[in-house]
C-alpha positions as a Python dict, from the first residue, in 0.01 Angstrom:
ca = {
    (1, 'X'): (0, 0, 0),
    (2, 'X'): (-352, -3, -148),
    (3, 'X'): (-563, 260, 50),
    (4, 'X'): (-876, 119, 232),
    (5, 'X'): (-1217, 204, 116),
    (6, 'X'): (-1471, 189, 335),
    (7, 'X'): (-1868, 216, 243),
    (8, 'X'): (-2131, 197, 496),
    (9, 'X'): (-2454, 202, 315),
    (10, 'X'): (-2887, 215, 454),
    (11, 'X'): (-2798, 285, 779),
    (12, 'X'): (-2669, 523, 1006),
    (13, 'X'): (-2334, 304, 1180),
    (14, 'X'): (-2117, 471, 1397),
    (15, 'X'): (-1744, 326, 1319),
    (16, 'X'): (-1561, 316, 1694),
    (17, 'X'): (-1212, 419, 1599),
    (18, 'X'): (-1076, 265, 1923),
    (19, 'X'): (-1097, -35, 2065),
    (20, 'X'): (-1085, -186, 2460),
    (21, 'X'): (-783, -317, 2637),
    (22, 'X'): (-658, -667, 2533),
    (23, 'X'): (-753, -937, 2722),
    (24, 'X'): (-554, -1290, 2725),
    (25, 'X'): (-791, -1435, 2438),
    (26, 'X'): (-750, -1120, 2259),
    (27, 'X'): (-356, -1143, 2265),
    (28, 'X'): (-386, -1503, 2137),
    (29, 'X'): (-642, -1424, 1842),
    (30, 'X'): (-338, -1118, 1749),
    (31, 'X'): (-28, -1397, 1764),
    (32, 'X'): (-192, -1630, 1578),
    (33, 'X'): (-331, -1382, 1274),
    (34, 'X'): (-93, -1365, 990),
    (35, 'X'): (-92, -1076, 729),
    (36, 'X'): (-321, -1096, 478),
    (37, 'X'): (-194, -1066, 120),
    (38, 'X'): (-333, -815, -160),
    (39, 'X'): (-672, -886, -166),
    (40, 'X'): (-1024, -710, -176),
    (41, 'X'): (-1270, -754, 93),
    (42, 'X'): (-1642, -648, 71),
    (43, 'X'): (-1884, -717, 394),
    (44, 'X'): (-2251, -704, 455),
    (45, 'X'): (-2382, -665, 797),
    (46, 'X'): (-2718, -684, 970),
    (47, 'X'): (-2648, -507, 1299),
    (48, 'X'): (-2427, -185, 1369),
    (49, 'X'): (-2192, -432, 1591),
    (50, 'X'): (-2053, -616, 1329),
    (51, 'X'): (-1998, -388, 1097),
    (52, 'X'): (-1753, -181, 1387),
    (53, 'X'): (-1514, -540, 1457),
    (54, 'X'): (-1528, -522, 1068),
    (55, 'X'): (-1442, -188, 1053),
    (56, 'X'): (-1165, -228, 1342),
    (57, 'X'): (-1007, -535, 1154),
    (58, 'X'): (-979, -360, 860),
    (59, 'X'): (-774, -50, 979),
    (60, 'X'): (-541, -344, 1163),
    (61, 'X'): (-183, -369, 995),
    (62, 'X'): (-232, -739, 895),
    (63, 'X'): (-491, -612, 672),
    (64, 'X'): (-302, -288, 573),
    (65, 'X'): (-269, -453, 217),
    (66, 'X'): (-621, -542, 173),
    (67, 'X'): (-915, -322, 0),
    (68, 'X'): (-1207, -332, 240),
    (69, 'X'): (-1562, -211, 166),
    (70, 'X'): (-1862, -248, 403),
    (71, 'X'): (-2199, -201, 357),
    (72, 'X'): (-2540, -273, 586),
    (73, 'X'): (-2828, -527, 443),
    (74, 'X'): (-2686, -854, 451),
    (75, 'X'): (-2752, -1120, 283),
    (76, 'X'): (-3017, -942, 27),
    (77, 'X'): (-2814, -658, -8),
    (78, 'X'): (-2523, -887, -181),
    (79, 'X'): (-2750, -1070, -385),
    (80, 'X'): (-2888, -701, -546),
    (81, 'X'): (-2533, -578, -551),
    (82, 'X'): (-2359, -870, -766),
    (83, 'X'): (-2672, -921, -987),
    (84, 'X'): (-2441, -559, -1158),
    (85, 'X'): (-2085, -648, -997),
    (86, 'X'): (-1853, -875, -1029),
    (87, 'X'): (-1754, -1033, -689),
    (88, 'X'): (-1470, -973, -522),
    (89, 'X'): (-1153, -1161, -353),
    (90, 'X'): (-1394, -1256, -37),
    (91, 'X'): (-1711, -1184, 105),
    (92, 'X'): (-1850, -1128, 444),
    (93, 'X'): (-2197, -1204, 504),
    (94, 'X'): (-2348, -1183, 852),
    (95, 'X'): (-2729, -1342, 863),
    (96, 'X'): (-2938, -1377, 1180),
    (97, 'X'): (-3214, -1581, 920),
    (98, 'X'): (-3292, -1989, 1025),
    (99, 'X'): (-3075, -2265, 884),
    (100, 'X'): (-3307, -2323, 609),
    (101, 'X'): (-3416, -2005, 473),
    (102, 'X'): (-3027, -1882, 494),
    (103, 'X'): (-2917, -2200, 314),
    (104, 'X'): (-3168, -2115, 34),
    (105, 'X'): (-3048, -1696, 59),
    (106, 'X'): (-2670, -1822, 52),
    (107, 'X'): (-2777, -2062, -299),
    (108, 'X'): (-2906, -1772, -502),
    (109, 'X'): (-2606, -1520, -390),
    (110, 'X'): (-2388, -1801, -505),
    (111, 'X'): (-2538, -1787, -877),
    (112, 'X'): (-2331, -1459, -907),
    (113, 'X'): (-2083, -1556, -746),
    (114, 'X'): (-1707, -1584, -969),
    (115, 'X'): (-1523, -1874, -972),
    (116, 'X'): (-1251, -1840, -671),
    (117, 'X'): (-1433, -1604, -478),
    (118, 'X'): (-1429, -1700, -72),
    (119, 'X'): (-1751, -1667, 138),
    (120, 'X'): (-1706, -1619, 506),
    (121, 'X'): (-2086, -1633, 650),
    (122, 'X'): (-2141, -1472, 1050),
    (123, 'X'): (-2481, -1640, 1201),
    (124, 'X'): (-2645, -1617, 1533),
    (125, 'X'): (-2721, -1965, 1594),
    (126, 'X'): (-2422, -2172, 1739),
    (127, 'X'): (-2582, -2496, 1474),
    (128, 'X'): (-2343, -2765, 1397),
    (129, 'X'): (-2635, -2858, 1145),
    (130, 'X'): (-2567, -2569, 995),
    (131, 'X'): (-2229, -2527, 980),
    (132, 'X'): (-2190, -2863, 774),
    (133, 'X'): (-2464, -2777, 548),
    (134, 'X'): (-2275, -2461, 474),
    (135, 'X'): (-1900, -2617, 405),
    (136, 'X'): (-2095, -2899, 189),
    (137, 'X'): (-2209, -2544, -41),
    (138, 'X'): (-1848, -2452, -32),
    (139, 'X'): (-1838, -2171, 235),
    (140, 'X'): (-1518, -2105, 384),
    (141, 'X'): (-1573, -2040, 724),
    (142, 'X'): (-1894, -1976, 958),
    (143, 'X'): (-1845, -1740, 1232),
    (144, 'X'): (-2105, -1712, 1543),
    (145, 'X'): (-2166, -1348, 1622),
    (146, 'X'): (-2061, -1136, 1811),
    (147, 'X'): (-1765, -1148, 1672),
    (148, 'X'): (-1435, -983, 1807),
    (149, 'X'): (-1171, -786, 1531),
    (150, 'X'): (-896, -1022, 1653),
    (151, 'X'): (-1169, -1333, 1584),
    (152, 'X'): (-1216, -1173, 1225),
    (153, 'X'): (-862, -1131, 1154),
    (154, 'X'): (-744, -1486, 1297),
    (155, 'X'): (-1011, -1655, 1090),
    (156, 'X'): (-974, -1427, 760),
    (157, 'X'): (-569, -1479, 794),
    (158, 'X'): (-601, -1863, 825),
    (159, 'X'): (-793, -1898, 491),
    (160, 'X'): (-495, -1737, 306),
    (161, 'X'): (-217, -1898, 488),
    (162, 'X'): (-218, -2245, 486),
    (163, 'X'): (-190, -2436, 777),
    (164, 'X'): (7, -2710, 661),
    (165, 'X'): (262, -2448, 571),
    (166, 'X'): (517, -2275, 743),
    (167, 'X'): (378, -1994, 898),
    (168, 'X'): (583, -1652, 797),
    (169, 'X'): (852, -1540, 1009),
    (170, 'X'): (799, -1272, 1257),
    (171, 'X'): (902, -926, 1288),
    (172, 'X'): (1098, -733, 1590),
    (173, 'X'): (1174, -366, 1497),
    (174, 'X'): (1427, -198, 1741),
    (175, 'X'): (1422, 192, 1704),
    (176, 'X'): (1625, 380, 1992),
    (177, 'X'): (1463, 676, 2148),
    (178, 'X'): (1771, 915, 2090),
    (179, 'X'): (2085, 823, 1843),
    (180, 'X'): (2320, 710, 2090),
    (181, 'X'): (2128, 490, 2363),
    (182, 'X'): (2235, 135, 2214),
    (183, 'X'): (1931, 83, 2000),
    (184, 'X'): (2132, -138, 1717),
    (185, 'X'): (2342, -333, 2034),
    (186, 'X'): (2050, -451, 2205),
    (187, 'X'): (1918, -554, 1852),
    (188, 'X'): (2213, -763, 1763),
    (189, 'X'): (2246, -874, 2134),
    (190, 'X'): (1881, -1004, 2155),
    (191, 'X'): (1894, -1155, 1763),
    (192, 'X'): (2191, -1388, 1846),
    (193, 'X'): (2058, -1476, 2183),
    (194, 'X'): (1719, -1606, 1994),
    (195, 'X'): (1916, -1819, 1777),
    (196, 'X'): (2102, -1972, 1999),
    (197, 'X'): (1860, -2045, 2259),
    (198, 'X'): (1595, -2134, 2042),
    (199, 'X'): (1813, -2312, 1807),
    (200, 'X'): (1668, -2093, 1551),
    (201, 'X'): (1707, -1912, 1213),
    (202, 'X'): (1734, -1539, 1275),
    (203, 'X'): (1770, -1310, 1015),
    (204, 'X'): (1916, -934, 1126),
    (205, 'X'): (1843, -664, 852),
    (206, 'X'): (2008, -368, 885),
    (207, 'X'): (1815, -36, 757),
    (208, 'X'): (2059, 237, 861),
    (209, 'X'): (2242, 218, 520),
    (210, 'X'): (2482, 516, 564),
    (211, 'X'): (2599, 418, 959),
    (212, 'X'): (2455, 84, 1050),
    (213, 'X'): (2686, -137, 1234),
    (214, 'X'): (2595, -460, 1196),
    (215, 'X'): (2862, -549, 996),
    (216, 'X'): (3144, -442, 1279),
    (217, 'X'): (2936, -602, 1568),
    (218, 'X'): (2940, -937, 1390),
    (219, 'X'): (3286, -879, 1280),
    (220, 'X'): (3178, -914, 906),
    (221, 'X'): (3290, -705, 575),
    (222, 'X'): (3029, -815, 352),
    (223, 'X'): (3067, -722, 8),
    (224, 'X'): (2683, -750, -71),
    (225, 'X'): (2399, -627, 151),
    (226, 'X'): (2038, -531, 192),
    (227, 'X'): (2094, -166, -54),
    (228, 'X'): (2071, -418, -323),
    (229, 'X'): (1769, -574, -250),
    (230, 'X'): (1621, -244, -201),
    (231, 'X'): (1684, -101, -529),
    (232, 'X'): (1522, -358, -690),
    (233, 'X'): (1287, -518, -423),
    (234, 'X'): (1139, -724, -776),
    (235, 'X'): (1416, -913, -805),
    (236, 'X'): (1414, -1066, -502),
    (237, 'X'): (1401, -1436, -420),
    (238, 'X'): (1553, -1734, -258),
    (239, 'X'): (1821, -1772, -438),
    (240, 'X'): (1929, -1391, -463),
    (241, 'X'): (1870, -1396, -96),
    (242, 'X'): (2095, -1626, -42),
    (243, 'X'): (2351, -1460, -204),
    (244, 'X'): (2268, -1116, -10),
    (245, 'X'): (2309, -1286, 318),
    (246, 'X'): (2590, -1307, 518),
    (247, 'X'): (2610, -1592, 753),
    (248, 'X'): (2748, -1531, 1064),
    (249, 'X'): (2679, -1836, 1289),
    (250, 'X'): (2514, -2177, 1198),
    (251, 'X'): (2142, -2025, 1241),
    (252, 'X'): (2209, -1653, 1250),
    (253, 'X'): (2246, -1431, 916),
    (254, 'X'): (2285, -1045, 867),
    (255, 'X'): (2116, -828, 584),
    (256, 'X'): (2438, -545, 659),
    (257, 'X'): (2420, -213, 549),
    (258, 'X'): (2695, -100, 250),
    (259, 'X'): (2812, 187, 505),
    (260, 'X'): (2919, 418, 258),
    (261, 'X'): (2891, 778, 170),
    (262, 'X'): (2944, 855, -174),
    (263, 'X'): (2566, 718, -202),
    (264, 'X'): (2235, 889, -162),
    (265, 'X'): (1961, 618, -75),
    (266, 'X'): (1574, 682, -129),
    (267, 'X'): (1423, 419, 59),
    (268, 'X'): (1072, 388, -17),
    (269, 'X'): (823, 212, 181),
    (270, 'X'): (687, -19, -54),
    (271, 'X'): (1082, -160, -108),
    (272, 'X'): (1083, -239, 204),
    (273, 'X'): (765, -358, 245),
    (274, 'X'): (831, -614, -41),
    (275, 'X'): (1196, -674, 85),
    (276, 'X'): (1048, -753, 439),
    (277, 'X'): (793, -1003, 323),
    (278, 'X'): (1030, -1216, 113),
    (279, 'X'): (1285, -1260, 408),
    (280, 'X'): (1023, -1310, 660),
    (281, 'X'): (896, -1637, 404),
    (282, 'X'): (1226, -1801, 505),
    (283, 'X'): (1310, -1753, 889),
    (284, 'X'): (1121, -1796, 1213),
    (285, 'X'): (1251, -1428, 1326),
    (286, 'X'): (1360, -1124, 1147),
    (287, 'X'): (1496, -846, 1362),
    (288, 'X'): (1488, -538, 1217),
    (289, 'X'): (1809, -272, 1333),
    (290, 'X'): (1609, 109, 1243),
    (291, 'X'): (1826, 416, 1216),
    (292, 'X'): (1764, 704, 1459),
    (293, 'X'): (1574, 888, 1194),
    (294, 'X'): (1206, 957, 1112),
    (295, 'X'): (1063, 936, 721),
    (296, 'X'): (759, 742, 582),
    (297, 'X'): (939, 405, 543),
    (298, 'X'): (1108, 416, 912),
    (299, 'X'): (714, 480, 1062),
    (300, 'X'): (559, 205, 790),
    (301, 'X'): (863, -69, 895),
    (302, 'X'): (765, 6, 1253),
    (303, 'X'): (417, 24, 1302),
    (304, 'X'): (380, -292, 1041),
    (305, 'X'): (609, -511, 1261),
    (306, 'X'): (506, -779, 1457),
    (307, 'X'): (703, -635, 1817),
    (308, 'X'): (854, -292, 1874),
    (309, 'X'): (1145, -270, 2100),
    (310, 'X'): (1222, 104, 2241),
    (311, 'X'): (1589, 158, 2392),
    (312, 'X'): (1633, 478, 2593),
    (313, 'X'): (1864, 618, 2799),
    (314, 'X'): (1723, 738, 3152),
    (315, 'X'): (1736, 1164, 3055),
    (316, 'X'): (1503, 1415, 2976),
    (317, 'X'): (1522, 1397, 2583),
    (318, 'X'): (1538, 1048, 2583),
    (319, 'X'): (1215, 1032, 2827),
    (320, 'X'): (1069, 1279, 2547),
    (321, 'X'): (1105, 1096, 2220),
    (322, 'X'): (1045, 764, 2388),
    (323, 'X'): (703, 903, 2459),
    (324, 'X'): (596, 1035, 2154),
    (325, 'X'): (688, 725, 1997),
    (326, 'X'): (501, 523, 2217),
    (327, 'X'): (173, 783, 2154),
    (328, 'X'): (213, 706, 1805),
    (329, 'X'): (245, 339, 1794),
    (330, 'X'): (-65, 283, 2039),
    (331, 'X'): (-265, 513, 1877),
    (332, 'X'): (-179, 322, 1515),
    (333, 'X'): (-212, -76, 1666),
    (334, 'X'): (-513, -56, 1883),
    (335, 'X'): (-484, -462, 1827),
    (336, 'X'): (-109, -526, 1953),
    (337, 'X'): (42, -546, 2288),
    (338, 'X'): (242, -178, 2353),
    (339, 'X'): (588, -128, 2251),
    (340, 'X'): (813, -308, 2481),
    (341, 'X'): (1068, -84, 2642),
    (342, 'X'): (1432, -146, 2750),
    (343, 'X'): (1633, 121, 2936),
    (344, 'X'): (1979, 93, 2846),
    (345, 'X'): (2293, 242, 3019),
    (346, 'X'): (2105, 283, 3361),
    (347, 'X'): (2341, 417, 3650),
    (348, 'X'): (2642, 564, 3449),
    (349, 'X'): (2923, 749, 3640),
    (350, 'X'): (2884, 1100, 3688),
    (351, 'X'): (2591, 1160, 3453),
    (352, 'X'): (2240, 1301, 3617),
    (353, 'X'): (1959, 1058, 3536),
    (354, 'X'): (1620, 1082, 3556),
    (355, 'X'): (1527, 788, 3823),
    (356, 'X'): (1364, 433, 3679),
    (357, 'X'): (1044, 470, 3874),
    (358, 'X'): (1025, 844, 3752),
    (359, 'X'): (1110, 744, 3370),
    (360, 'X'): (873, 508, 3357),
    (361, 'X'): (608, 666, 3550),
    (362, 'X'): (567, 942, 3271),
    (363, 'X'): (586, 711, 3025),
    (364, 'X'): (275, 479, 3167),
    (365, 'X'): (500, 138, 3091),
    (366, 'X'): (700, -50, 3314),
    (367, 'X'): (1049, -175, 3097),
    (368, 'X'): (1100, -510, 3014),
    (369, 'X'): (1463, -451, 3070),
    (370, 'X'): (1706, -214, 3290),
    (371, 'X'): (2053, -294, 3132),
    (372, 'X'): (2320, -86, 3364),
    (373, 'X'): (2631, 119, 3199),
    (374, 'X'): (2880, -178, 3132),
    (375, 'X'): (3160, 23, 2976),
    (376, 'X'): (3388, -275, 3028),
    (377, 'X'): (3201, -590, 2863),
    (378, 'X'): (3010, -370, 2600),
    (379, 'X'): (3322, -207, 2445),
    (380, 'X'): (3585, -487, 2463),
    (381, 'X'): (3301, -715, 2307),
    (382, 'X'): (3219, -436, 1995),
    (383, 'X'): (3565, -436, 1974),
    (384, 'X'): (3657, -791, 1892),
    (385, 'X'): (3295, -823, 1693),
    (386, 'X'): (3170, -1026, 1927),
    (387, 'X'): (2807, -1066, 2134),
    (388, 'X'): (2841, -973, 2498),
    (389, 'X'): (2753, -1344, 2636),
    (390, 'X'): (2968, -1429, 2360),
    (391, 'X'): (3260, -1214, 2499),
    (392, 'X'): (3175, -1290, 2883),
    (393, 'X'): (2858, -1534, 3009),
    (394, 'X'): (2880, -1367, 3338),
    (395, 'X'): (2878, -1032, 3224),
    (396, 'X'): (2518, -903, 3422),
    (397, 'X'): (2337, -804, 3050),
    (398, 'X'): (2433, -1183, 2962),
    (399, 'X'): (2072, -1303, 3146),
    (400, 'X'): (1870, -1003, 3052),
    (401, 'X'): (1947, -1057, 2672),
    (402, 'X'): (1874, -1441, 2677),
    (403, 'X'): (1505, -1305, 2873),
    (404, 'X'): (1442, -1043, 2671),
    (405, 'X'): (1458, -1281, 2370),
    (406, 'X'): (1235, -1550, 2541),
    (407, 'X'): (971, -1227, 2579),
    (408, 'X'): (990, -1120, 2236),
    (409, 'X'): (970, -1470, 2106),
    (410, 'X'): (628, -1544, 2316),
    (411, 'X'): (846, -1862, 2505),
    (412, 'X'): (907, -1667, 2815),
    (413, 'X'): (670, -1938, 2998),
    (414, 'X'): (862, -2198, 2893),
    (415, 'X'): (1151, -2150, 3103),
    (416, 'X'): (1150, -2307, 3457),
    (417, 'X'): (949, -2057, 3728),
    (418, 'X'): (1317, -2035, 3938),
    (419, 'X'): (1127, -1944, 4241),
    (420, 'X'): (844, -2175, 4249),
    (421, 'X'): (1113, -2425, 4203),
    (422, 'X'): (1299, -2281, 4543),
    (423, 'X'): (1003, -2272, 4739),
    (424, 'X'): (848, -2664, 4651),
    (425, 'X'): (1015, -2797, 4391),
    (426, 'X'): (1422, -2943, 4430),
    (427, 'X'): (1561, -3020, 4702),
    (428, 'X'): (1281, -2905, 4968),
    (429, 'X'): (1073, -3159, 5019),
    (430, 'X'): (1394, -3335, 5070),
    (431, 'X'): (1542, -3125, 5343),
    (432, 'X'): (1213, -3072, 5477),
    (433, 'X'): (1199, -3461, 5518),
    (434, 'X'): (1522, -3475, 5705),
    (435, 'X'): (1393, -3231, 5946),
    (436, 'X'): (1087, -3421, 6035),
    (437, 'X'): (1352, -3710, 6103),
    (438, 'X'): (1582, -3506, 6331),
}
């Protein structure tokens, strides 16, 4: 990835390198901001303010390919600057000037301006006036200040992805806490429940090249996998997608791991960054199986995907690692909702466990799941290469997969509210009506 350059110039601006709690508009600014591709990015603020939700944006993942500078003047200071510069991908200008004398300010910048470069323009005056007169001169967008990070990156990410297209597919990393815990079953569990509930493409890509066992869950012996892609990420498009994929139901395909040993594999994180973006082009959801291991590509794959899913067992070195991940990842996406946690194998036989309220306690997040030991459903349905619903609906993990997936996917609230529907919805009013008759 390109590293991020950051100038601030004639003032003295303190950068915050943290940002407050997310707040419902907040979360809906992040869903809806798409990465932005290889571009540079040069701002010019007025006020201290601006130049920190700048700042903040630009250390966000979905700008982690993006070459950000930002410097203090405004409008004046870019006209000075690219009388000796050539102008950049985009600028940012903020101006707090009248619609009239900005107009004229925004004309002369524009004389050194190159052809294809994008103006974004941040004013104080909510002016509709001024917001046509502005698109008429070819601006992009006009923000009002203040101006959040998550506004920023929503508006900066919708001039590079077009609306009218299909918007790129998201990303669910599942890393377990401890090797052992279940990490790649709840990944493969939660992947085919999105497809078939959502009647969706799903793409599962298997990074644990030496062990993974995607291939055996899905009852699969792929001859091709994702080890070819990654050797030479260049060469990969549609069409030699296609032919990487295996298909293992009508909307569900696996990128399986070659599972061999007679092969050393350096992984680098820009492979995977480039194999990641061309799959996520062509499915709704990519879910992304991590091996329990820790180099630069496993952090970069997690901390640049769009969910994280931590599986841990309820013990002391599970309890350990699952917080130290979590430290990491919050610290890294001050503009994301936490990792979501699942504790897997809860309550098994004989084994001392640290309790659920305890676990989770230290760890300052409530789960999303609590999957109990199921030695019976888990290993007959590994066994015949099968999904756990697929192998038995009533088995008790069967509901928490098919919720977990509705979480992950953001269409939790579109399922029926079961106990509103008990208390005034069904048959109640009915019953309640043949009371008042008795």
């Amino acid at each position: 990835m390109t590293a991020q350059a950051q100038t601030v110039d004639d003032a003295d601006v303190a950068i915050a390198a943290e940002t407050p709690a997310m707040h419902g508009t907040d979360v809906e600014h992040a869903q809806r901001a798409r990465p932005i591709p290889r571009i540079s990015i040069q701002a010019f603020c007025e006020i201290a303010e601006t130049a920190e939700a700048l700042q903040v944006a630009a250390e966000d993942r979905r700008l982690s390919k993006t070459h950000v500078s930002i410097h203090m003047g405004g409008v004046q200071s870019a006209i000075a600057h690219y009388q000796e510069n050539p102008t950049p991908n985009l600028i940012v200008i903020e101006s707090s000037d009248e619609r009239a004398l900005m107009i004229g300010q925004l004309d002369q910048l524009s004389e050194f301006c190159d052809a294809g470069t994008r103006v974004v323009v941040i004013g104080h005056h909510n002016d509709v006036l001024l917001y046509r007169d502005l698109l008429k001169r070819g601006v992009s967008e006009y923000l009002v200040a203040p101006i959040t990070p998550l506004q920023l990156m929503e508006s900066l990410s919708n001039l590079y992805n077009s609306p009218d297209a299909e918007p790129v597919g998201s990303v669910i990393a599942f890393i377990g806490a401890k090797g052992g815990v279940g990490s790649s079953t709840i990944c493969h569990n939660v992947a085919w429940s999105l497809s078939e509930q959502l009647k969706t493409n799903v793409i599962v890509a298997d990074l644990d090249l030496a062990f993974g066992t995607t291939g055996l869950d899905f009852n699969q012996d792929p001859i091709q996998g994702i080890a070819d892609a990654l050797q030479s990420p260049e060469r990969l498009d549609e069409m030699l997608l296609d032919r990487l994929l295996t298909k293992c139901t009508e909307r569900l395909s696996i990128f399986a791991a070659p599972v061999v040993l007679d092969r050393d594999f350096d992984i680098s994180a820009d492979a995977c960054d480039v194999v990641i973006d061309v799959v996520r082009q062509h499915v709704p959801f990519v879910a992304i199986d991590l091996p329990h291991t820790w180099s630069p590509w496993v952090k970069r794959v997690l901390l640049q995907a769009d969910e994280i899913v931590i599986t841990a067992a309820p013990d002391l070195a599970n309890l350990r690692n699952a917080k130290n991940i979590m430290d990491l990842v919050k610290a890294s996406r001050n503009n994301d909702v936490p990792p979501r946690l699942v504790v897997n194998m809860a309550g098994m036989p004989k084994r001392p466990e640290i309790s659920i309220k305890d676990f989770t306690a230290a760890l300052g997040i409530e789960p999303i799941q609590v999957i109990e030991f199921d030695c019976e459903n888990f290993g007959q349905a590994a066994n015949n290469g099968q999904m756990v619903e697929e192998f038995s609906s009533k088995a008790k993990a069967a509901p928490l997969f098919r919720d977990l997936a509705l979480t992950l996917s953001h269409r939790k609230d579109l399922r029926p509210d079961k106990k509103a529907k008990s208390q005034g919805g069904g048959l109640t009013p009915l019953l309640q009506k043949l009371k008042l008759k008795r």
